[in-house]
C-alpha positions in Angstrom: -57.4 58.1 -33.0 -57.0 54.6 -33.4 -53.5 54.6 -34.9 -52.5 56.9 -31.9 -53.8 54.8 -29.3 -52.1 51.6 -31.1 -48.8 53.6 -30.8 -49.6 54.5 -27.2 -49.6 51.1 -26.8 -46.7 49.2 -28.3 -44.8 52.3 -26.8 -46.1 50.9 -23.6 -45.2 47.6 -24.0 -41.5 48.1 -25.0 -41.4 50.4 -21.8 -42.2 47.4 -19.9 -40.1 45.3 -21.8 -37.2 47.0 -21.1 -37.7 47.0 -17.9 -37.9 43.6 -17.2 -34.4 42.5 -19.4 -36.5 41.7 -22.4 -35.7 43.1 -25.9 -36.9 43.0 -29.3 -33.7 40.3 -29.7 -34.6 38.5 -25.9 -38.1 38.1 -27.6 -36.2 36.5 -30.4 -34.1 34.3 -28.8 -37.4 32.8 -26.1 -39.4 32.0 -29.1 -36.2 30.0 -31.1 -35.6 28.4 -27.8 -39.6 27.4 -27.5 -39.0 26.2 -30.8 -36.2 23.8 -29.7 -33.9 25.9 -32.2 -31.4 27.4 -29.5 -29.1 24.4 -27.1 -29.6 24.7 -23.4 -26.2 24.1 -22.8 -25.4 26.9 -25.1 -27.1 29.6 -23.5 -25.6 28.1 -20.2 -22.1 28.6 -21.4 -22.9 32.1 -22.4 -24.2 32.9 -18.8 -21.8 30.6 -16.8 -18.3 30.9 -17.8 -15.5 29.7 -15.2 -12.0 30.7 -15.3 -10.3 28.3 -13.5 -6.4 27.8 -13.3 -6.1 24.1 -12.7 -3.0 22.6 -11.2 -0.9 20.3 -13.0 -0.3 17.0 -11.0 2.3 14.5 -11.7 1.3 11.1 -10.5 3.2 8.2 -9.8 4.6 6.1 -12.0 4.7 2.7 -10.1 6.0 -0.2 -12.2 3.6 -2.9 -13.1 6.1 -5.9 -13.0 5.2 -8.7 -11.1 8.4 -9.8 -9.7 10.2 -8.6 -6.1 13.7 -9.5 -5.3 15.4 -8.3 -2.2 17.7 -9.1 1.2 16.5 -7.8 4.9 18.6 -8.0 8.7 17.1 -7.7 11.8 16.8 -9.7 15.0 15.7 -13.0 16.0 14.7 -14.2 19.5 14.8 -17.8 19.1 13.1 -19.5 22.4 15.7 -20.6 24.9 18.5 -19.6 22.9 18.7 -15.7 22.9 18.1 -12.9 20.6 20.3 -12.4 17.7 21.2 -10.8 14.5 19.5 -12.6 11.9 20.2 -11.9 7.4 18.1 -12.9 4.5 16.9 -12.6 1.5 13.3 -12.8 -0.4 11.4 -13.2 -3.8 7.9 -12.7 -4.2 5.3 -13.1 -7.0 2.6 -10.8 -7.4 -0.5 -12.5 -8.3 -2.9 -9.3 -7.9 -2.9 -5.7 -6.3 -4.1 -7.6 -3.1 -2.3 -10.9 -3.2 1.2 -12.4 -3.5 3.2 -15.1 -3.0 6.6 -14.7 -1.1 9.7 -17.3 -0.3 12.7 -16.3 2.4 15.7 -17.8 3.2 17.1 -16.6 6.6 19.8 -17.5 9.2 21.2 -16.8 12.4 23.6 -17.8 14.9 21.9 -18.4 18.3 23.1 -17.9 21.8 23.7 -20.9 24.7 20.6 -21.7 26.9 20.4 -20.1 30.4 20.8 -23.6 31.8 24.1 -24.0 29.8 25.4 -20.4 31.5 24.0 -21.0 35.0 25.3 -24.6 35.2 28.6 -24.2 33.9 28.3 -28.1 32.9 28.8 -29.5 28.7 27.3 -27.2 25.8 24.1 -28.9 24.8 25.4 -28.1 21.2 28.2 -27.5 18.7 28.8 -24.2 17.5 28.0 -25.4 14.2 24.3 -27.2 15.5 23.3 -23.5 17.2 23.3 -22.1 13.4 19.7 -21.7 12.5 18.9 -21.7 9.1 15.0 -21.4 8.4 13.4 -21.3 4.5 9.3 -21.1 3.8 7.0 -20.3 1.3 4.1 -17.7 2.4 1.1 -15.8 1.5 0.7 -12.3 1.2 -2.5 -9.8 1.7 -2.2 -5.8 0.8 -4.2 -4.2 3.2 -4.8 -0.4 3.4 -2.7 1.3 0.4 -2.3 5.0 0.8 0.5 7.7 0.9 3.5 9.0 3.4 3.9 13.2 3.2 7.3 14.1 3.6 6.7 17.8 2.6 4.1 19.6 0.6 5.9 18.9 -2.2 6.8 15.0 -1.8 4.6 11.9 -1.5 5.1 8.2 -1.3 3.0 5.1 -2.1 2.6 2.7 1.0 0.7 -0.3 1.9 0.0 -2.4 4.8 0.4 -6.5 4.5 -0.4 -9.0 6.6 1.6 -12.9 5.4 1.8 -16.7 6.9 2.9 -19.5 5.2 5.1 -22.6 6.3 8.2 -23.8 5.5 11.1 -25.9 7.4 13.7 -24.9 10.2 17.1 -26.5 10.4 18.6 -26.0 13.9 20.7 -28.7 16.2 21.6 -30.9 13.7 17.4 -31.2 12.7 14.6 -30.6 10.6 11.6 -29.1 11.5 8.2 -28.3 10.3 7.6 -24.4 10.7 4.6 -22.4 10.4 5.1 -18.3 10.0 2.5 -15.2 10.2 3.5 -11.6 10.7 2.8 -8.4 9.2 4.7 -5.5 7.7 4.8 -2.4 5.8 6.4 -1.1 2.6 7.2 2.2 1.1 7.8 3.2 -2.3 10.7 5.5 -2.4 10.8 5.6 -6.2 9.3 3.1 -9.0 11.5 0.4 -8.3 12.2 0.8 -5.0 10.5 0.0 -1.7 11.8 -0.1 1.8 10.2 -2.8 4.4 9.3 -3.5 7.7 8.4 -7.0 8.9 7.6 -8.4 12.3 7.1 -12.9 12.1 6.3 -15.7 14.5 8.2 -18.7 13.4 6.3 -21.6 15.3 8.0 -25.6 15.6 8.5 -28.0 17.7 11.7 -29.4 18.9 13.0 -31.9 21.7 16.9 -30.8 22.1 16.3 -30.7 25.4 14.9 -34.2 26.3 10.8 -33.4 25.7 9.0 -32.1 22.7 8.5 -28.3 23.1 6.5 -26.5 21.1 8.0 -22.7 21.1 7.9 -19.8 19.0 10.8 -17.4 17.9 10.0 -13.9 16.8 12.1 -11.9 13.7 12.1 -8.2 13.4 13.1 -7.4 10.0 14.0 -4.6 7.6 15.2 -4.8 4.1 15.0 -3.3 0.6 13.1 -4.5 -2.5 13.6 -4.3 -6.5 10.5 -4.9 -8.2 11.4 -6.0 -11.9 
């Protein structure tokens, strides 16, 4: 009688069992895993397996020289004397991702006053003293890098900069201390590329005609650059 009911009851229990997910090899595993014989992350990866297809990215290869070479036209309104084509060329240094140092050398060939055109009277200058010739030495700060979508399927690197510096202006036969700040932007179009944008404020003073008068003369610019 006893055997039977014994029977009865570990019939039962493996009823139950069963029911509830366990078997005799569940029962197996829980007590190996209660006694630290069985990984966590093991049994995880058996329950929780992901097939993902991940997609194969290319990223940019930008060069990590330091150097930048390259030559820029635009216009220049110089103050009094008209707005005019003005050519150049630049080198920069770059110190860090966020900073670098820049020289320019530009020129351009400004226009007669108003009061020379209205007054029909002598040139205040020789053709050779409106030539404007202007070289400084600036500082340069990367501000918000990020990326230009030309299609789904192409992407290029871009920054934002903002620069001043000083340097020294020659124009109607003198020389003059000049102070520059601006702004620009630059796109990468490959790794040793970039197109830019600039807008500066070149700021002197001058007394061609009679007084000292402080003015300023504002460049639009757009060039390329090698990086090297």
């Amino acid at each position: 009688m006893e055997s039977r009911f014994q029977r009865l009851l570990l019939t039962s229990c493996l009823l139950l069992g069963a029911s509830l997910g366990y078997t005799p090899s569940a029962f197996a595993q829980q007590e190996e895993r209660d006694n630290g014989k069985i990984d966590e992350a093991t049994v995880l990866d058996a329950v929780i397996s992901p097939d993902l297809k991940r997609r194969e990215i290319d990223e940019a290869e930008i060069d990590n020289e330091d150097f930048e070479f390259g030559f820029f036209s635009g216009v220049m309104s110089v103050e009094d004397f008209g707005s005019n084509n003005v050519y150049g060329v630049r080198a920069a240094y770059h110190i860090t991702e966020d900073f670098f140092l820049e020289g320019n050398i530009g020129g351009t060939q400004t226009s007669k006053t108003s009061f020379e055109v209205l007054s029909g009277g002598s040139d205040l200058l020789t053709e050779e003293e409106r030539e404007l010739l202007y070289y400084n030495m600036s500082l340069g700060i990367n501000l918000l890098p990020g990326e230009v979508y030309i299609s789904k399927d192409y992407a290029f690197n871009t920054n934002y900069y903002v620069i001043f510096g000083m340097g020294n202006t020659q124009f109607a036969g003198n020389e003059y201390i000049t102070y520059n700040f601006g702004g620009g932007f630059r796109l990468f179009a490959t790794d040793w590329l970039a197109l830019r944008v600039d807008f500066r404020n070149h700021l002197f003073t001058h007394n061609i005609l009679g007084e000292d008068k402080s003015i300023q003369n504002l460049e639009a610019q757009a060039g390329l650059s090698l990086y090297f």
